[in-house]
Structure formats: structure tokens, C-alpha cells
N, C-alpha and C positions, 0 to 999 in steps of 0.2 A: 399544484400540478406536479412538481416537480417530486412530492412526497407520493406519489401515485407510480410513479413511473419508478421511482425506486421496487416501490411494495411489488410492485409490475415482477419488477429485475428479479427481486428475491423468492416470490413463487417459480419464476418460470428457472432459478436455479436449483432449488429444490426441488421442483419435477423430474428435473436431469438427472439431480442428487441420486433419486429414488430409482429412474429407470434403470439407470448403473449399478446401485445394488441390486437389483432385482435380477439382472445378468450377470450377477457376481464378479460386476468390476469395479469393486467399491475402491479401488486405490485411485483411481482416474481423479473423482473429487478430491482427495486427500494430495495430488502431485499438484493439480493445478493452484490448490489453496496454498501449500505453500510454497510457491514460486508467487503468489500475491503476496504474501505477508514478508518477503525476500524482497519482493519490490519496493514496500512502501517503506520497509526498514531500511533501504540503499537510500530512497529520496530523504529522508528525515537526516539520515546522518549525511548525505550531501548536503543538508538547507544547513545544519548546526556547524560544520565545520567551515561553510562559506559565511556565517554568522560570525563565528569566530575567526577569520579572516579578516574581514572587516573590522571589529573591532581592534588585532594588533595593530591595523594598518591608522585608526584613530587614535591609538595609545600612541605609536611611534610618532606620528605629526605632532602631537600634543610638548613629547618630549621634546621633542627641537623647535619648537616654537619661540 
């Protein structure tokens, strides 16, 4: 189900895709995409750097143990 509603998502952006170019506002797609691929590279490097938080905060108890 859940694999449908994707396929869903991704024709009905492609549609968009399309009408946009076709009014020759093909940058519309091209700003919204990357302000996604902006977002999800901000979340990844927030999950790694609070990964790597954690771990100095393990390293240092370990040492004064």
C-alpha cells in the first residue's frame, strides 16, 4: 500500500513537473528540489553529529570510570 501511494506521489509530481515546463517555468521544479535535497542533507548531518556526541559523551565516562 504504502508502495502505491509513493508511485501515486511521484506521477502526480511529474505532472506538475511537466505543466511547468510547458509554461516555461521549468525553474519552479529545479528551486523546490533543491531546498529538498538542502533538507535532508541538514537532517543527516544533525543525526551524525548528535551520533557523534554521544559517543564522546561514552568515551569520556569510560575514561573516568
Amino acid at each position: 500500500m504504502r508502495r502505491f501511494f509513493l508511485f501515486a506521489a511521484i506521477m502526480g509530481i511529474m505532472t506538475g513537473m511537466y505543466y511547468l515546463y510547458q509554461k516555461q517555468l521549468g525553474a519552479i521544479p529545479f528551486l523546490l528540489l533543491s531546498i529538498y535535497f538542502f533538507v535532508l542533507a541538514y537532517s543527516q548531518l544533525l543525526k551524525k553529529t548528535n551520533q557523534n556526541d554521544r559517543e564522546e559523551k561514552a568515551n569520556d565516562n569510560d575514561k573516568y570510570s
